[in-house]
C-alpha positions as CSV (number, residue, x, y, z in Angstrom):
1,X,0.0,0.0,0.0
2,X,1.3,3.3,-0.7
3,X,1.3,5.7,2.0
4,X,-1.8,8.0,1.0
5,X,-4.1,6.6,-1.5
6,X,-5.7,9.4,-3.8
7,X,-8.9,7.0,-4.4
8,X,-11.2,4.5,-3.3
9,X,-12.8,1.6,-4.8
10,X,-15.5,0.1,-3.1
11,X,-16.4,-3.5,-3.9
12,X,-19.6,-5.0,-2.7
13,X,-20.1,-8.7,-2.1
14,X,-21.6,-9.3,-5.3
15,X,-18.9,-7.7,-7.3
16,X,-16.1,-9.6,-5.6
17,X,-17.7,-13.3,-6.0
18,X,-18.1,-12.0,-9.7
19,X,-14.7,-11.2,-9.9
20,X,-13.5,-14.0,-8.0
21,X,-15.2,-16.8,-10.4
22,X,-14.0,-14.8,-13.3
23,X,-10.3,-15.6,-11.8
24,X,-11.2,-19.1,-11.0
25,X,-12.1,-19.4,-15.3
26,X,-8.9,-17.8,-15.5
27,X,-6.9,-20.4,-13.9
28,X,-9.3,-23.6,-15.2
29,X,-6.9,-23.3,-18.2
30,X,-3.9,-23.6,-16.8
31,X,-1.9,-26.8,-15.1
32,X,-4.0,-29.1,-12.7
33,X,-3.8,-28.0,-9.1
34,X,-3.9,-30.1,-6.5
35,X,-4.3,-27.8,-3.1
36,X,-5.2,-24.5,-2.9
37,X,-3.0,-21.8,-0.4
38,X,-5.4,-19.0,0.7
39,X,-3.2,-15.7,2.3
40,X,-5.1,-15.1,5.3
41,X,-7.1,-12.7,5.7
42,X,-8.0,-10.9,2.6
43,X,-7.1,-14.3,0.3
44,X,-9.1,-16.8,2.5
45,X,-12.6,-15.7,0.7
46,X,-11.1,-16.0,-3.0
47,X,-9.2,-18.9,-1.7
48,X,-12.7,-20.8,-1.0
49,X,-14.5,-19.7,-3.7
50,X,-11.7,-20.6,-6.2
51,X,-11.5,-24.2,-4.9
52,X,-15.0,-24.2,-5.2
53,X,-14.9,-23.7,-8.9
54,X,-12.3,-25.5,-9.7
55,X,-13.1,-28.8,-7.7
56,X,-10.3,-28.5,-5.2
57,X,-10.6,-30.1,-1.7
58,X,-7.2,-29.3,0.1
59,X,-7.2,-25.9,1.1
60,X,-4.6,-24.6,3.2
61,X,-3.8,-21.5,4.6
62,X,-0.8,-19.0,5.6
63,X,-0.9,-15.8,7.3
64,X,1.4,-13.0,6.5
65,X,1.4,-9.8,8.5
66,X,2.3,-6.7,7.2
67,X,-0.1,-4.3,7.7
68,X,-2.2,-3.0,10.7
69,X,-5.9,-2.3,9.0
70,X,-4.7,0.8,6.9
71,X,-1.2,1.1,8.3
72,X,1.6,-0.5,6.2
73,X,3.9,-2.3,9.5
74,X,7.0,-2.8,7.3
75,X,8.9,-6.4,6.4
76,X,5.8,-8.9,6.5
77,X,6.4,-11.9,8.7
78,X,4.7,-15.3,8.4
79,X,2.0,-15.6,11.5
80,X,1.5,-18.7,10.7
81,X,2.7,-21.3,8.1
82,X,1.9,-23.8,5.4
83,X,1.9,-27.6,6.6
84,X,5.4,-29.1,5.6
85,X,3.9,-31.7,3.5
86,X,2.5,-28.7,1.3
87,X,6.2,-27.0,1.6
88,X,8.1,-29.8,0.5
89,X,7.6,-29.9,-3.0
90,X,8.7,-26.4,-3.5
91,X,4.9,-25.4,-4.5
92,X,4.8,-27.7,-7.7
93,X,0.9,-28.0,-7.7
94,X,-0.2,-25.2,-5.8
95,X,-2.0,-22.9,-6.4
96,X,-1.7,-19.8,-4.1
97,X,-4.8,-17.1,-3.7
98,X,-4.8,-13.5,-2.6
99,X,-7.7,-10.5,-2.7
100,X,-4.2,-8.3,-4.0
101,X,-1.1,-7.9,-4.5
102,X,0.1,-3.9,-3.5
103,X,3.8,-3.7,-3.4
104,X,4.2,-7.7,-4.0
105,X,6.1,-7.6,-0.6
106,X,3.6,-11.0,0.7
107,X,3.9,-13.0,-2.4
108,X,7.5,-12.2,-2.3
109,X,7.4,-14.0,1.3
110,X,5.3,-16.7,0.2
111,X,7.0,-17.3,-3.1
112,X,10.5,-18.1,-1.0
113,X,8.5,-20.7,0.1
114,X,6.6,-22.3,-2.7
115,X,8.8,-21.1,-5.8
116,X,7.0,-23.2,-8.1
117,X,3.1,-22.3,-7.1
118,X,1.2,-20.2,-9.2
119,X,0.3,-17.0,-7.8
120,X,-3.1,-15.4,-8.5
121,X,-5.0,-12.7,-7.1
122,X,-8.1,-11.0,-7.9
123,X,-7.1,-7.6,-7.9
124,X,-3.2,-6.1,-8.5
125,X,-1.9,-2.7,-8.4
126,X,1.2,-1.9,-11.0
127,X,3.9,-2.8,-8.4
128,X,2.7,-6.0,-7.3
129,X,1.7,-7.3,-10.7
130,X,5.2,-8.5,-11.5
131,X,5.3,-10.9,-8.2
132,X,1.9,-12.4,-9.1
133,X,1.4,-15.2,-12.5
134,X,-2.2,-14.4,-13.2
135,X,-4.8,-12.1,-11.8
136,X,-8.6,-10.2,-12.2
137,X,-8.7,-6.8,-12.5
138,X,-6.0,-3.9,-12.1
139,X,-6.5,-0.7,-9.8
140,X,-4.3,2.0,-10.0
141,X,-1.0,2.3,-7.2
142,X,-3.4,5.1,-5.4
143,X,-6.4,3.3,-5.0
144,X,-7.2,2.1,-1.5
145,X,-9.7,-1.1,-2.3
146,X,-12.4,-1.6,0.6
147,X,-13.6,-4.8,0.2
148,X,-16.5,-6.1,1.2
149,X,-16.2,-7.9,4.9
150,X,-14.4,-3.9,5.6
151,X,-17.4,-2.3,4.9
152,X,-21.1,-1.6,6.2
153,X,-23.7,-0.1,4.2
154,X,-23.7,3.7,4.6
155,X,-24.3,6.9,2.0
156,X,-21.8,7.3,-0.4
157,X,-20.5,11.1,-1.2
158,X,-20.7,11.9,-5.2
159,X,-17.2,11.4,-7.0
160,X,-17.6,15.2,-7.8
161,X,-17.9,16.0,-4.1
162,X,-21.9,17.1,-4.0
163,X,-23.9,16.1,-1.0
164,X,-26.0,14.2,-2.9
């Protein structure tokens, strides 16, 4: 995340299950996967929804901490880890999910670990597109995505400023 996003994007439920399915089409063509790696939080919803689609039963998790809600921490750290059995072949077969890649500093974490996973998120800003092999939609390096289990319902401003 850069340190003061110029925009927002708001996505609604709807809209990120839609965009999610769309990536799980995405990655139907690609090699077989056999277990799915969700990066908790944001990638766990994606995670479930892409194994879901594409028939996959083994879905795993890891946790990386980098930021705290809007506030980048610095170096990410792995909370929590992959079960060896996953680690051990490198990645070859896995298929790793996040809601998006920013900077690319997570998947850069993760990807020590699994070099050989494919990497796919549903959304991906310019600087983290390079660290991920497939993904959705891109949003501009200043846009600040809420997603959906961020957000409540509440007015929304006009993008001109007017009250409405």
């Amino acid at each position: 995340m850069t340190d003061s996003p110029q925009k927002t994007f708001h996505v609604s439920w709807d809209q990120f299950h839609r965009d999610a399915r769309a990536l799980a089409w995405r990655l139907a063509e690609m090699a077989p996967f056999s277990v799915v790696v969700g990066i908790a939080r944001g990638g766990l919803v994606p995670a479930a929804i892409v194994a879901r689609e594409l028939d996959l039963r083994i879905v795993e998790s890891i946790s990386v901490a980098s930021y705290d809600h809007t506030v980048q921490q610095g170096v990410p750290k792995i909370v929590k880890p992959i079960l060896p059995e996953i680690a051990a072949g490198q990645g070859a077969g896995v298929l790793v999910i996040d809601d998006l890649v920013d900077t690319g500093a997570t998947a850069r974490v993760v990807r020590e670990l699994l070099p050989k996973a494919h990497f796919a998120t549903v959304y991906a800003k310019p600087l983290g597109r390079p660290h991920v092999d497939t993904f959705m939609t891109e949003v501009s390096q200043d846009t600040w995505i809420h997603f959906p289990w961020d957000l409540g319902l509440a007015f929304q401003a006009p993008i001109a400023g007017g009250k409405g």
